[in-house]
C-alpha positions in Angstrom: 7.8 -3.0 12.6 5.9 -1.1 14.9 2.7 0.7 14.1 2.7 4.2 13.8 0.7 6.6 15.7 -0.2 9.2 13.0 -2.7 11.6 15.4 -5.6 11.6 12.5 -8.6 12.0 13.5 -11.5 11.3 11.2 -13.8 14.3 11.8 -17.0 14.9 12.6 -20.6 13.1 11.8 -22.9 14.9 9.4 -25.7 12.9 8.5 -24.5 9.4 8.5 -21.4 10.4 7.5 -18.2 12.8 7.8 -16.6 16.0 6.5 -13.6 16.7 6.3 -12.2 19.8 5.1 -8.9 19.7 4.0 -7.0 23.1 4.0 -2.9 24.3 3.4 -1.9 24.5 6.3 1.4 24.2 7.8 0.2 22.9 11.4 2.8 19.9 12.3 -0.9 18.3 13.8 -3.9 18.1 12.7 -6.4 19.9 14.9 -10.6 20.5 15.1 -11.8 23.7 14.4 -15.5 24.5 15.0 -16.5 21.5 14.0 -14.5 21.1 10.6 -11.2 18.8 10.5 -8.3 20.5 8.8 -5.7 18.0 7.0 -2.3 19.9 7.4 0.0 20.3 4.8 3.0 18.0 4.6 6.0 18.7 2.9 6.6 17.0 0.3 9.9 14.9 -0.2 11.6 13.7 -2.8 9.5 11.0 -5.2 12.1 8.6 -6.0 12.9 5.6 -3.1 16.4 5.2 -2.1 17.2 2.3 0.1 18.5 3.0 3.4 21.1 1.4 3.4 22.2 2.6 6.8 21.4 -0.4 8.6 22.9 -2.9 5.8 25.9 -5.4 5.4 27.5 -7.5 2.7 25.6 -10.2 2.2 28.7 -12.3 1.7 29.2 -12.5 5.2 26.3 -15.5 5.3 26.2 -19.1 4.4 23.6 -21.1 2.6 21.6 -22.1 5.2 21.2 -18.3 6.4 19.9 -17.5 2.9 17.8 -20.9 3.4 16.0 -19.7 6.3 15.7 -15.8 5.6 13.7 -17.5 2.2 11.7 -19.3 4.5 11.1 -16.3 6.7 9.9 -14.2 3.8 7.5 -16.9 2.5 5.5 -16.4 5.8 6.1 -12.6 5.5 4.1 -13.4 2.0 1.2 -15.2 4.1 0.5 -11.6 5.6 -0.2 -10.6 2.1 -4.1 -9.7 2.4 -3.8 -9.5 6.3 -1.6 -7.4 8.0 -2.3 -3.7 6.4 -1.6 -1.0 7.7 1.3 -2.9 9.5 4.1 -4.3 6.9 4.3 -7.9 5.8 6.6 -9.8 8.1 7.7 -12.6 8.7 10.0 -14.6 11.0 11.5 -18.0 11.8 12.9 -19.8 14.6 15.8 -22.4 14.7 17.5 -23.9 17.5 21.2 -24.8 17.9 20.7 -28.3 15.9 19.8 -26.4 13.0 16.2 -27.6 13.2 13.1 -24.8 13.3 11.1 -24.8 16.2 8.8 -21.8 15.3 7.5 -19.9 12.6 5.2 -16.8 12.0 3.8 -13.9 9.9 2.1 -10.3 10.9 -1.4 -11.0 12.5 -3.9 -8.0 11.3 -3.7 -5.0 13.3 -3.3 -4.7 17.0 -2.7 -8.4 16.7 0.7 -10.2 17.1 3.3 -9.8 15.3 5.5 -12.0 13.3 8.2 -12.5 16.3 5.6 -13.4 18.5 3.8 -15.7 16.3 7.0 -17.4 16.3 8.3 -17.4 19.9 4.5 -18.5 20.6 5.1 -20.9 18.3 7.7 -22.6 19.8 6.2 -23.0 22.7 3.5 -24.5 21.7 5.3 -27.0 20.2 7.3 -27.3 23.9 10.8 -25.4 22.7 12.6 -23.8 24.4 14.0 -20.2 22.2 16.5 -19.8 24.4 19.8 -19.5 22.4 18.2 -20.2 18.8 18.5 -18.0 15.7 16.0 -15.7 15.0 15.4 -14.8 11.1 13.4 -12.1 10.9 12.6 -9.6 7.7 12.0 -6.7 9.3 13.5 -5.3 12.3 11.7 -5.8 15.5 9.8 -3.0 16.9 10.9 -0.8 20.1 7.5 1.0 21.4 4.4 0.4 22.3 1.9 1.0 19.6 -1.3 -1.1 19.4 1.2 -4.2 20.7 3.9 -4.2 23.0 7.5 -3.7 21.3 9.1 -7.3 20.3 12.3 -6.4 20.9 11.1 -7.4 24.6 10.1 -10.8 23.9 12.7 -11.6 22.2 15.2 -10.2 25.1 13.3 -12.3 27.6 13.3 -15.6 25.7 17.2 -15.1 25.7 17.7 -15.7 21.7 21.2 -16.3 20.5 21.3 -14.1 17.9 18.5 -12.4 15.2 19.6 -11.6 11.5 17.2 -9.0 10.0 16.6 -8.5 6.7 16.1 -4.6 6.7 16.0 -1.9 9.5 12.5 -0.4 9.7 12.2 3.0 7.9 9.2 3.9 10.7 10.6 6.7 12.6 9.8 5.2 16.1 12.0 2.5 15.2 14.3 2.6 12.7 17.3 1.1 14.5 15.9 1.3 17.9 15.3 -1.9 17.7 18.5 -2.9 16.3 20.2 -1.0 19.3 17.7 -2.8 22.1 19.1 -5.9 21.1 22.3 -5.4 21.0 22.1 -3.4 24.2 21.2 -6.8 26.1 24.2 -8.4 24.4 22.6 -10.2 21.5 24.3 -10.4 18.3 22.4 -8.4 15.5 22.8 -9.2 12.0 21.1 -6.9 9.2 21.0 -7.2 5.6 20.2 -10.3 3.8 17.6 -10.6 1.8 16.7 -6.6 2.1 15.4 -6.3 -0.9 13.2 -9.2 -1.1 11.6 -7.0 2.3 11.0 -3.9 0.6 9.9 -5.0 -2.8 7.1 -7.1 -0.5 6.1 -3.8 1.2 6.8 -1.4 -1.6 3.3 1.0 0.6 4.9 0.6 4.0 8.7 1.5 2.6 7.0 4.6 0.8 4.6 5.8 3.5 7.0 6.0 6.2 9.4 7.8 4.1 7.8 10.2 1.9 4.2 10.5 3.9 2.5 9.2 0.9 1.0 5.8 -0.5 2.8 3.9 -3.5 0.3 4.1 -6.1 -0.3 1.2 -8.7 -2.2 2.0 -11.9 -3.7 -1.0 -13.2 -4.6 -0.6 -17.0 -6.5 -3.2 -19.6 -5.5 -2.5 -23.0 -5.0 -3.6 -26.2 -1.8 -3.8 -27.9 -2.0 -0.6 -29.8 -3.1 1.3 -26.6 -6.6 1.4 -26.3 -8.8 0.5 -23.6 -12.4 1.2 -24.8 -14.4 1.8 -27.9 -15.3 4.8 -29.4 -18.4 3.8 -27.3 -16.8 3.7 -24.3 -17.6 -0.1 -24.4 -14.7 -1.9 -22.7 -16.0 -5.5 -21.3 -14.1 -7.3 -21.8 -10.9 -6.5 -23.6 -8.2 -9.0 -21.4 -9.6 -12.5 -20.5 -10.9 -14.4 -17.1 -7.8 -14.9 -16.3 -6.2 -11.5 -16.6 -9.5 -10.3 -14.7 -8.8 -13.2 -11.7 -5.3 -11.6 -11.6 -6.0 -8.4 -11.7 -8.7 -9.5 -8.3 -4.8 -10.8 -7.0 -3.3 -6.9 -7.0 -7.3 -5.5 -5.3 -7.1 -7.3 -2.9 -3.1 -6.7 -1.3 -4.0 -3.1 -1.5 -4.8 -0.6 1.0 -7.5 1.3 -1.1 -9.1 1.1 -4.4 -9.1 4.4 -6.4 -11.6 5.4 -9.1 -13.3 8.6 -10.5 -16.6 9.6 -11.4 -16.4 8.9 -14.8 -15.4 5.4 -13.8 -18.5 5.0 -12.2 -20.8 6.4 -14.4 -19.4 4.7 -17.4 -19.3 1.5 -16.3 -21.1 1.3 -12.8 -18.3 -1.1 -11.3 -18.4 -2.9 -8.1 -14.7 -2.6 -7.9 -14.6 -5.2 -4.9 -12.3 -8.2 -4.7 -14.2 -11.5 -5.2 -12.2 -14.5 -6.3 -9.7 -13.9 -3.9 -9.9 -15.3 0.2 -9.2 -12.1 1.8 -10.2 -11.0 5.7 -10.9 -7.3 4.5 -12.4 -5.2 1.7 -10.2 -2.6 0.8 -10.9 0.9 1.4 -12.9 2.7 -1.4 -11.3 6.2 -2.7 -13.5 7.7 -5.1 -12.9 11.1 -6.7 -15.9 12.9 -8.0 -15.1 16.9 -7.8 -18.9 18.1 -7.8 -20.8 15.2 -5.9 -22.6 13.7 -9.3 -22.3 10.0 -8.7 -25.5 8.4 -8.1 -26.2 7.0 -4.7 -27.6 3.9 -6.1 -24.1 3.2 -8.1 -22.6 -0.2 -7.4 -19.9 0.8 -6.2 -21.3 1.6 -2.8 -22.5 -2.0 -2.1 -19.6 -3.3 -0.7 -19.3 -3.4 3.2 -16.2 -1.4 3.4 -14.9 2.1 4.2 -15.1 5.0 1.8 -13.4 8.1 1.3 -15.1 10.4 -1.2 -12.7 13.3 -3.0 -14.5 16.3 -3.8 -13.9 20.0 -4.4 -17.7 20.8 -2.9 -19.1 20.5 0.1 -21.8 17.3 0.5 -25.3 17.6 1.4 -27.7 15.0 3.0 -29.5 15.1 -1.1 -26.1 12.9 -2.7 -25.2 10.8 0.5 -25.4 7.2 -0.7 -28.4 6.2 1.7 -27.7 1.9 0.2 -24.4 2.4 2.4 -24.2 1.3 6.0 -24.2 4.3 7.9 -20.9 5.7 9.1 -18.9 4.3 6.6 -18.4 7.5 4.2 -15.9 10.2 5.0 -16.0 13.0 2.8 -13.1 15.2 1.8 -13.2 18.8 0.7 -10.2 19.5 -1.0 -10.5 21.7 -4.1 -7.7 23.2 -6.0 -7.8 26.5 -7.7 -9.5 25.4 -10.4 -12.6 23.6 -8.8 -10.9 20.3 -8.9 -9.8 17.8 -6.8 -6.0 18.5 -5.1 -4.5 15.2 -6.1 -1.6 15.5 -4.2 -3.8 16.8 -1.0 -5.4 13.7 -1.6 -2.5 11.2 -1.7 -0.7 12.9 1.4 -4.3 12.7 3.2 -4.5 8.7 2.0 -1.1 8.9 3.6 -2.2 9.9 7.1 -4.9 7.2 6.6 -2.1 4.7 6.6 -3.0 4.2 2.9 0.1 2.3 2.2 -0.1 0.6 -1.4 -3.3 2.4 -3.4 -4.5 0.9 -6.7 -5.6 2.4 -9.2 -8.6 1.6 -11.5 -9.7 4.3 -13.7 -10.4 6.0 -17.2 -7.5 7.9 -19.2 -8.4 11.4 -17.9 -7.3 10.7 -14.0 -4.5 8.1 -15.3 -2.8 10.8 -17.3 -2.9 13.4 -14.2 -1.3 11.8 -12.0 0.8 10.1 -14.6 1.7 14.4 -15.0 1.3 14.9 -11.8 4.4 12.6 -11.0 2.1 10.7 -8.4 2.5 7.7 -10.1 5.0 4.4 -8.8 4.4 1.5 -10.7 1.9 0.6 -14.2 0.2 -2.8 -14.2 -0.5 -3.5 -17.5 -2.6 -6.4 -18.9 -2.2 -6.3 -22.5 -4.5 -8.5 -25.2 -3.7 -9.6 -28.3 -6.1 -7.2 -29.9 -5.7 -4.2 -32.4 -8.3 -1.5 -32.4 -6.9 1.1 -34.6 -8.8 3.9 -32.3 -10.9 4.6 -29.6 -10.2 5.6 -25.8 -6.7 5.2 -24.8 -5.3 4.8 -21.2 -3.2 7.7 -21.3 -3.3 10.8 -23.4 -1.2 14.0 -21.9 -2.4 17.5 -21.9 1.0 18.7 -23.0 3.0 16.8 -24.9 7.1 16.2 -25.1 8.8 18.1 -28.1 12.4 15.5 -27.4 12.6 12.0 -27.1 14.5 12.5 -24.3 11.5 13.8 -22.4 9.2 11.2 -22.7 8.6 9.5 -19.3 10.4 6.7 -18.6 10.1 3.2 -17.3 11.8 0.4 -15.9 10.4 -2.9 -16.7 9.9 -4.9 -13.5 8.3 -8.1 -15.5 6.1 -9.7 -18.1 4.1 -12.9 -17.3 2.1 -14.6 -20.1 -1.7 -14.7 -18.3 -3.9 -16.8 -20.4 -4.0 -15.5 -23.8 -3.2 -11.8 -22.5 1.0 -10.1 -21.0 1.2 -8.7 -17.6 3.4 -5.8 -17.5 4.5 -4.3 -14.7 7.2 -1.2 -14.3 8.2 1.0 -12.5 7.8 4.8 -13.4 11.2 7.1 -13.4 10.4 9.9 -12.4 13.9 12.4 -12.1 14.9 13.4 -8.9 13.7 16.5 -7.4 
């Protein structure tokens, strides 16, 4: 569970701020040059997620109290929800031979401890001794040294009994390493149960570190017959407070918040989390191709970091001057026709350890990467409401000519919220 190095470097500072310049390269690094920061290509893999299952065993092979305390672990790993980004959610418990726990823990934010230490330290603290306890952890211990020192070595030197692990790690500078560490020192290594409960609680992480790329969540407000606005353009509010307090729920476990110019300019958002106890803002990703949004929009109040997505280059005339200084990165990545490269974007989000981005935006950006096949999973707050025409949230450019082509979902759940249905599914895209 390890962090990963990813070399990115963020550029260069241009009045207050930085431009980067993001080209097609094939460079395996990225590199300076003459000031400008080129973004290499990456190749891009296959959309769907497949399990790796490499790691895995039946899950027959453990008794209730196992499944007991892997549940308990994950319940920690949930307590990292708004905390441990970039990092995955983890979490990890502690019992001794009686069967009591002595030490529990969850991912610290970044460069902090993580879950196995929390634990261990834990313990201690509570004047236990690890030695021969059973660690439950959901995700396997990390191997290297990244911003903290690899786990695998603290829990060698408390001399644990055994460690069952939910999931290997899919980061490449562990991914079994850790596994192996273990075992090498003659601990017993257990991996599999509960896996799924892991990666459906770091759906970002899972993604980035296989395919280079965030999991993107669209988050749509509609009414039942598909609409999201008037005529107008006049959409406040269509789902009620408590579909909007939900909604602040999903802002604030993400990585980055992603809008568009016509967002901003329609509706001059804040697109902040504030109902929701959370250590960090998420990032701000904000696609505006020709540098039009005002500098005195609302969106730039926030004290956060932003990433701005053009296909121009900036001048010192539309830097937001209400921002605090140092906090916008620019992005020049055009595609050839004068917009913005939306899958240049995502793989840059990706080497910005973006790991879950959500989405908030109009039907013109939600139906391009809908097409684009960028999209992972819809969250959909539906009201009881008919408005027999006006905006909708998606409306493709080319349409399917067999019901067999529409796109295809997989419903994940629906939750009553108030007067208003949370959807959520996942998007099928075929593999490629």
């Amino acid at each position: 569970m390890g962090e990963r190095n990813t070399g990115y470097n963020k550029g260069f500072c241009k009045t207050g701020a930085k431009t980067c310049h993001i080209s097609h390269s094939i460079e395996p690094l990225c590199k300076i040059q003459a000031g400008i920061h080129v973004v290499p290509h990456i190749f891009q893999a296959p959309h769907i997620i497949k399990p790796n299952l490499s790691m895995q065993t039946d899950e027959n092979r453990w008794n209730d109290l196992d499944h007991h305390y892997m549940a308990m672990a994950h319940e920690q790993a949930r307590q990292a929800m708004y905390l441990s980004s970039p990092n995955p959610r983890v979490g990890c418990i502690i019992v001794n031979a009686g069967g009591r726990i002595i030490g529990c823990g969850h991912t610290q934010p970044a460069g902090e401890a993580h879950a196995e230490i929390q634990a261990l330290n834990d313990a201690l603290q509570n004047g236990e001794d690890p030695a021969g306890s059973i660690v439950y952890v959901t995700l396997e211990p990390c191997s290297h040294y990244g911003r903290t020192p690899p786990c695998t070595r603290a829990l060698i030197q408390a001399r644990v009994g055994r460690v069952v692990i939910a999931t290997s790690d899919p980061n490449p500078l562990v991914n079994g390493q850790g596994i192996e560490q273990l075992r090498h020192a003659g601990i017993p290594v257990e991996v599999g149960l509960l896996a799924q409960s892991t990666q459906e609680l770091n759906v970002g992480f899972f993604k980035r570190m296989r395919h280079k790329k965030p999991w993107v969540r669209v988050k749509i407000a509609s009414t039942l017959d598909g609409y999201l606005a008037l005529p107008n353009g006049q959409s406040q509010w269509i789902t009620g407070e408590l579909a909007r307090q939900d909604g602040q729920k999903w802002r604030a476990r993400a990585c980055a918040l992603l809008s568009s110019r016509a967002t901003v300019v329609q509706d001059d958002p804040k697109l902040d989390v504030r109902t929701v106890s959370t250590p960090r803002q998420p990032k701000l990703v904000l696609l505006d191709s020709q540098l039009r949004v005002p500098p005195s929009a609302r969106i730039f109040d926030a004290n956060r970091s932003v990433y701005i997505f053009a296909a121009v280059s900036p001048s010192t005339q539309n830097h937001p001057s209400n921002h605090p200084s140092g906090q916008i990165t620019y992005f020049v990545a055009p595609n050839s026709h004068g917009k913005i490269d939306l899958n240049q974007m995502l793989e840059c989000l990706g080497q910005l350890e973006i790991n879950e981005l959500h989405v908030e935006a109009g039907g013109t950006l939600t139906s391009a990467l809908l097409s684009g096949k960028w999209v992972d999973e819809l969250l959909i707050y539906l009201a009881p409401q008919l408005m027999g025409g006006g905006i909708p949230w998606a409306q493709f450019t080319t349409l399917p000519t067999n019901l067999a082509d529409n796109l295809q979902l997989k419903w994940l759940e629906h939750v009553a919220i108030g007067n208003d249905l949370r959807l959520r599914a996942l998007v099928m895209h075929p593999p490629t």
